[in-house]
C-alpha positions as CSV (number, residue, x, y, z in Angstrom):
1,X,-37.4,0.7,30.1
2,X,-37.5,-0.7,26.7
3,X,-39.9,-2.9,25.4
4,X,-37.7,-3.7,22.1
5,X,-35.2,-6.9,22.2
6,X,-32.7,-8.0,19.9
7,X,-33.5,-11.1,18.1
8,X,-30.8,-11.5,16.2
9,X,-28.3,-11.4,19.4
10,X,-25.2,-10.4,19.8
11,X,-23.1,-10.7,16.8
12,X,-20.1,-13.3,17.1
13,X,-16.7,-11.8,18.2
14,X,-14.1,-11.2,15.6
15,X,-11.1,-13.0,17.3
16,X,-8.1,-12.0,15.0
17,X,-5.2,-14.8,14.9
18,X,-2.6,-14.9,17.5
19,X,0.4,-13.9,16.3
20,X,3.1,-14.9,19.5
21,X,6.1,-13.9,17.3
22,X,4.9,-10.0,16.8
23,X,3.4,-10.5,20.6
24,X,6.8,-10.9,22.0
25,X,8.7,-8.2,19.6
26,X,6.0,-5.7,21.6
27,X,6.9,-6.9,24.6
28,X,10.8,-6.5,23.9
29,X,9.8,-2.7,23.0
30,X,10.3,-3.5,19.5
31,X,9.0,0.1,17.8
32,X,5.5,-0.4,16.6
33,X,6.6,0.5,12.7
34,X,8.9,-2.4,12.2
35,X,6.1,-4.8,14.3
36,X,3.7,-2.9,11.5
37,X,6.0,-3.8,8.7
38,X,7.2,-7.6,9.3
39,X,3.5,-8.2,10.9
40,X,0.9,-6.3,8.3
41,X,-2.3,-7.9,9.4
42,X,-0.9,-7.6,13.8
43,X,-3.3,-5.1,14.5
44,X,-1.6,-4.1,17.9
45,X,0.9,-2.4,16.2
46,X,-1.2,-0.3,13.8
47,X,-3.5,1.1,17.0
48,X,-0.2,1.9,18.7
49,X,0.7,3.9,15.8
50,X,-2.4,5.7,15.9
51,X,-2.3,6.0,20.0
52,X,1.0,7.6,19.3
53,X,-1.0,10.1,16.5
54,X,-3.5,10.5,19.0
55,X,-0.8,11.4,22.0
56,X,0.5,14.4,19.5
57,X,3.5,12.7,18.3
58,X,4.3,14.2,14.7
59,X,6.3,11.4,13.0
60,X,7.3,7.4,13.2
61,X,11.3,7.0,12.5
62,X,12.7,3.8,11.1
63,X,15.8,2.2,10.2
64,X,16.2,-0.1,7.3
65,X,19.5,-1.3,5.7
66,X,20.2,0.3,2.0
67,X,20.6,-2.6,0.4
68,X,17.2,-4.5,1.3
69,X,15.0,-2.8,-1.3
70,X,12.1,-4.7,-0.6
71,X,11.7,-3.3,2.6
72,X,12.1,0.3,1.5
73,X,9.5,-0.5,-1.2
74,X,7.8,-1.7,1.4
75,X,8.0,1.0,3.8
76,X,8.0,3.8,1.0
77,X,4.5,2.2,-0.2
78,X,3.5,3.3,3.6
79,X,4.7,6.7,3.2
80,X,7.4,6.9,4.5
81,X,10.6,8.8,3.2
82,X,14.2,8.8,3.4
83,X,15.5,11.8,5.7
84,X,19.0,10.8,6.3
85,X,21.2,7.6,6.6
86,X,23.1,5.7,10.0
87,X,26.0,3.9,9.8
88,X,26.3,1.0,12.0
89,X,28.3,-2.5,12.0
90,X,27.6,-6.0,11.4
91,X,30.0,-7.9,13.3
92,X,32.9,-5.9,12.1
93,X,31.9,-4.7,8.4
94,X,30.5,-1.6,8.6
95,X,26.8,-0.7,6.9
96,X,24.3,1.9,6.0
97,X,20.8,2.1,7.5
98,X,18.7,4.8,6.1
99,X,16.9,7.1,8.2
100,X,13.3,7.3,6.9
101,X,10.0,9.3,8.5
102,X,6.7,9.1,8.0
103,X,4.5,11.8,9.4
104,X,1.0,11.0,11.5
105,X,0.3,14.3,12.8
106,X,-3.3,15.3,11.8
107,X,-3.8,18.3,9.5
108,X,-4.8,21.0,10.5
């Protein structure tokens, strides 16, 4: 047994904000990239990124209209790349998502 006790305590919990709006996009099965994206500092999303890393999962596939170049700024500034496109419609006027990938396999 040890003679030695903290006297400083415990330090304080780090008790991130609640964020209900990113909270409920998990629970709809949003995919964790696009929580990542609209919700930056929602740090659920970014460890279920990296459980999926850790599960052996090689890459994180995302859809993003071509025209919103913010968000492929966005999403390019986080790696990932443009690997194909998706057409799909918006009520009845047909658009282009692109197809981008990011890799989070670890090297080898």
């Amino acid at each position: 047994m040890s003679d030695h006790v903290n006297l400083l305590g415990e330090p304080p919990a780090t008790l991130l904000p609640s964020l209900p709006e990113a909270e409920a996009l998990v629970s709809s099965g949003t995919a964790p990239v696009d929580i990542a994206a609209k919700y930056p500092a929602f740090s659920l999303a970014w460890a279920m990124l990296a459980e999926a890393a850790g599960r052996g999962k090689d890459a994180v596939w995302l859809g993003v209209w071509d025209r919103n170049e913010r968000a492929i700024r966005f999403y390019e500034s986080w790696g990932f790349h443009q690997s194909g496109t998706q057409p799909f419609l918006l009520g009845t006027d047909l658009q282009t998502d692109l197809v981008m990938v990011r890799r989070i396999a670890r090297e080898s």
